[in-house]
N, C-alpha and C positions, 0 to 999 in steps of 0.2 A: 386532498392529496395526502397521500401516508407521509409518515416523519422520515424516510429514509428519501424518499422524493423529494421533499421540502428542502433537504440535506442538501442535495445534492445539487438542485434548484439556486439555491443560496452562494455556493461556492462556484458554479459556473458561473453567477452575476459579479460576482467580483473578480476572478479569474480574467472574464472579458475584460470588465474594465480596468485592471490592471494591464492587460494586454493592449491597451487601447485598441480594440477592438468594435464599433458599434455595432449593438448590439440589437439594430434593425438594417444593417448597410447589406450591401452585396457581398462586402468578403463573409461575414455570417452566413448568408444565406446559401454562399457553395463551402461550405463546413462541414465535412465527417463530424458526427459524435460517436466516442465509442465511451461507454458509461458499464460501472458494473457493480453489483452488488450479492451479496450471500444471502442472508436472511431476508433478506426484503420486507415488506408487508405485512408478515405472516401473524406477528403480534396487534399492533394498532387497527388495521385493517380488515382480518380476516379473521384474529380472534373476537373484534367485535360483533360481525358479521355471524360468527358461528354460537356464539351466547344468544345473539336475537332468534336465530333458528332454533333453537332448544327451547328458549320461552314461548315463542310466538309463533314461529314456523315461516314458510318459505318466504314468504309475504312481506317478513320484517326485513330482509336482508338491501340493503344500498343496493339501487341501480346501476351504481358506479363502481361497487367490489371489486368486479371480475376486473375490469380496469385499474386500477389501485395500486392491488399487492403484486402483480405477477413482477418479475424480475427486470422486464422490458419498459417496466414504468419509467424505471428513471433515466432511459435513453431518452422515451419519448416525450417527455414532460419539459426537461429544457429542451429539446427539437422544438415543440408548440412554443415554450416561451419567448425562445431568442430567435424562432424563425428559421431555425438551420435546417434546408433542404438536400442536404447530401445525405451518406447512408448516415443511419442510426443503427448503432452495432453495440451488441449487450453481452456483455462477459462476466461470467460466476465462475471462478475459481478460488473462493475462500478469500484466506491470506491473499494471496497469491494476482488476485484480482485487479489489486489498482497497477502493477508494474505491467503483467499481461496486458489491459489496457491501453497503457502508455505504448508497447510496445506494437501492438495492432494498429495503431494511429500514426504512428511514425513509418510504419510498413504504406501504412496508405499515401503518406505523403511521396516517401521513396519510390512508389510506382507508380507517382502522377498520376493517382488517383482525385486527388484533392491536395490545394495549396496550406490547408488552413487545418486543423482537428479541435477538437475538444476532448480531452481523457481524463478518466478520473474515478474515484470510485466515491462508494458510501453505502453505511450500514447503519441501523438503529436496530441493536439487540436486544436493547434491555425494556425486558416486558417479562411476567413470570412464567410462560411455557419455556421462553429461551434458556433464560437464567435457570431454570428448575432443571433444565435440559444438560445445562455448564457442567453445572453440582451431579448431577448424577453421573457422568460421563470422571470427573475426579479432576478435572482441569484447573479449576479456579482455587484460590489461597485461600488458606483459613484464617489469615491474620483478621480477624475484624476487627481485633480490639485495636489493633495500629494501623489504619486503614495508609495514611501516608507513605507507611515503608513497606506495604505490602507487596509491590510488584516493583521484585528485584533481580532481572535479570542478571544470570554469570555469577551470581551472589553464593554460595554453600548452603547459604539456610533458604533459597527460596523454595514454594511449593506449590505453586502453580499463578496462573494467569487473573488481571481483574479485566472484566469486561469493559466496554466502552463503546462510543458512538461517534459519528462523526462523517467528513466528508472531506476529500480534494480535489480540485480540477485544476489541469494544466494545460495548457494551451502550447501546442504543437506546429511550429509554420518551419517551413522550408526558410535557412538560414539566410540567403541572400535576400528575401523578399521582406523578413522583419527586419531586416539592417535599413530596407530602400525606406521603411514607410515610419524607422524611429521607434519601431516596438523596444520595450527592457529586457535584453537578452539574460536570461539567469544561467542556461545551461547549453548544452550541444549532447542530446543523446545519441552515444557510440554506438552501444553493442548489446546485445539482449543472449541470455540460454535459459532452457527451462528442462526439466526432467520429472520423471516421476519415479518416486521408491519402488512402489509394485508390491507394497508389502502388509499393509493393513489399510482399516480407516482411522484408526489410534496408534499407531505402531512405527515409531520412524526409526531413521537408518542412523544409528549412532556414532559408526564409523566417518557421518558426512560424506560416504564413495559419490553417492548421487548429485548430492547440493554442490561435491566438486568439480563433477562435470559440469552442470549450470554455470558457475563461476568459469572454469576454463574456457568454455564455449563464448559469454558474452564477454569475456575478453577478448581471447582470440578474432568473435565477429569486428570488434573494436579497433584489432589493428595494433592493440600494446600486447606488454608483456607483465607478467605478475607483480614486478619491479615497480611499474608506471602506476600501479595503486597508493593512492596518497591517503586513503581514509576507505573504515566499512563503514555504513551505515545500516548496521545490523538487524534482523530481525528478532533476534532478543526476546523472547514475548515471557520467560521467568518459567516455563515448564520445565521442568527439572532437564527430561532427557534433548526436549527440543536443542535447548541452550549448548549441551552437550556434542550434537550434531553439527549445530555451528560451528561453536571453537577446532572440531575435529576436521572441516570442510575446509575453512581457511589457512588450517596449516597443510592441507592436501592440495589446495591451490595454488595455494601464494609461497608453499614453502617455507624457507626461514623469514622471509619476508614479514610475514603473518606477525610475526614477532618484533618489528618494528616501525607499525604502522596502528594510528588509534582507531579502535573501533568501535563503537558506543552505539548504544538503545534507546531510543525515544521512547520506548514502551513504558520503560520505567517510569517517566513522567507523565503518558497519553494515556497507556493501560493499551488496552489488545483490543482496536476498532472494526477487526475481523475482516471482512474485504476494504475497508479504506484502508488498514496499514500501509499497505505499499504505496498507496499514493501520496500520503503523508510522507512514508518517509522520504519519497521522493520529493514533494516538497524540504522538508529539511535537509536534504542533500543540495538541492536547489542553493539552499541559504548559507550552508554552510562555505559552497563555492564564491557566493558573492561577500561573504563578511569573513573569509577566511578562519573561521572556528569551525570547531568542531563539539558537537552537542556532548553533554556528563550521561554517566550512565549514573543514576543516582541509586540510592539506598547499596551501595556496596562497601558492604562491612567486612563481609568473611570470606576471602578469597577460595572461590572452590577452585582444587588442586587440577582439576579435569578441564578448566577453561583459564589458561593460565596467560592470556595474551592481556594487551592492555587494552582495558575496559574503558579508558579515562573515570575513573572514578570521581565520581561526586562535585565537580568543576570543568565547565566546559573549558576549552584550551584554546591559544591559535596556534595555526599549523601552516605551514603552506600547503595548499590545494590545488592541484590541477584534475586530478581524477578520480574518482568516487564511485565504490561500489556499494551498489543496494542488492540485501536478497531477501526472500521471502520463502517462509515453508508452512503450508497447508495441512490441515485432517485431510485422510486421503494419503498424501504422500506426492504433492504438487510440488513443485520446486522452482521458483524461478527469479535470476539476475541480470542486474540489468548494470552499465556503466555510464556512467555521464562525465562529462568534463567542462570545462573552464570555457567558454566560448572565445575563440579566438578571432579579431577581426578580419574580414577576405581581404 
């Protein structure tokens, strides 16, 4: 099993069983998964697989490659392990990947399609074609010598992104039925939007026009108003222009709003897990609901003037929570937000 597999693998086992969910019973096995990843295999798997071809030829290559690396793996991988007989649905969109997921899976419960989903994402970039791939592209920071304060979203001095790895799965049921059966409610997902720049594969919309209709839209689906946002949970990821586009998207959404509401980066401390971001930070929105904080965006030193909202600098906060926005923007020019809130009891 490639490492983004195994990822992935790993967090849907705890995922269940925090869901108390068993993880051979009948509600598993009528379970949508929708799982997703960017890079997939490409590195562990299939750069292995292509040095034994060079050496040795066809002959050398794993029976199991073609299996492994392709993208579909790691839908199918927890499907075999935990048994879940519903669709297995595979989503690549970058960034952008783990919230589209979450959002696919909630779409399936909402059309009684299935009671139950699995969503989530996971990526394992770091291999040297990826990395070699970062650096030439101009993405990644140069701080090596201060690896710690290197990836500082909103910050004046950052310069781009640290790579990373990782994985989250969240478990998706129709609210009445995890209330019946005792499940740990963390969240109630509202509202979802997504857009696309249309404007390069490196190139994004600085203005944030696009990212703000993503935002208006999974509001709106929501049912609040820009007001009813209690917290961002940013997508941050420290490239210079990206971060730019944020700050200019949230004050195009949320208005003056924007301006009094914290909005903080996990990145800074995660680093850029490239299709898991979103379902992490979904996760840490998850959390921030249940323990009423709000996560630091850390290494902010030098206030840039072009992202002037509050970052919560370097100390997580409490706040009151009821509603939470996550967004996410892709290479490409993907864009997509999602809203979650405070689970209210029926």
């Amino acid at each position: 099993m490639a490492r983004f597999s195994q990822l992935g693998v790993a967090a849907t086992r705890i995922a269940l069983e925090d869901a108390r969910v068993p993880s051979s019973g009948h509600l598993c096995q009528q379970a949508a998964i929708c799982y997703g990843t960017s890079v997939n295999g490409v590195g562990d798997v299939a750069g292995e697989n292509i040095a034994a071809l060079v050496e040795r030829g066809v002959r050398a290559i794993k029976p199991s490659a073609a299996l492994e690396y392709p993208p579909h793996a790691v839908s199918s991988y927890p499907a075999i392990e935990f048994g879940v007989q519903g669709p297995a649905l595979s989503v690549s969109s970058n960034c952008c990947t783990g919230l589209d997921a979450v959002n696919i899976a909630a779409s399936q419960i909402a059309a009684g399609h299935t009671r139950l989903a699995i969503a989530g994402a996971c990526d394992a970039p770091i291999f040297p074609p990826s990395f070699g791939a970062f650096c030439a592209l101009g993405a990644l920071t140069t701080r090596e010598q201060d690896p710690r304060c290197a990836s500082r979203p909103y910050d004046l001095r950052r310069d781009g992104l640290v790579i990373s790895e990782g994985a989250a799965t969240l478990i998706l049921e129709d609210f009445e039925a995890a209330e019946l059966r005792g499940a740990h409610i963390y969240a109630e997902v509202l509202g979802y939007g997504g857009a696309s720049e249309a404007l390069g594969m490196r190139k994004g919309d600085l203005e944030g026009r696009l990212m703000a209709s993503a935002i208006s839209a999974a509001i709106a689906n929501a049912h609040l108003r820009p007001e009813d946002i209690d917290h961002v949970n940013a997508h941050g990821s420290s490239l210079p222009d990206y971060d730019i586009c944020d700050s200019n998207s949230f004050k195009k959404a949320l208005g003056r709003h924007a301006y009094h509401i914290p909005v903080a980066s996990i990145k800074s401390m995660i680093g850029q897990p490239v299709s898991a971001a979103g379902s992490l930070q979904m996760a840490a929105a998850c959390l921030s609901l249940e323990e009423q904080r709000v996560p630091p965006t850390i290494n902010q030193e030098f206030p840039d003037p072009e992202c002037d909202l509050d970052f919560v600098p370097n100390t997580s906060r409490v706040a009151r929570l009821n509603h939470i926005l996550i967004n996410c923007h892709s290479f490409g020019g993907s864009v997509s937000a999602l809203v979650i809130g405070r689970p209210e009891r029926r």
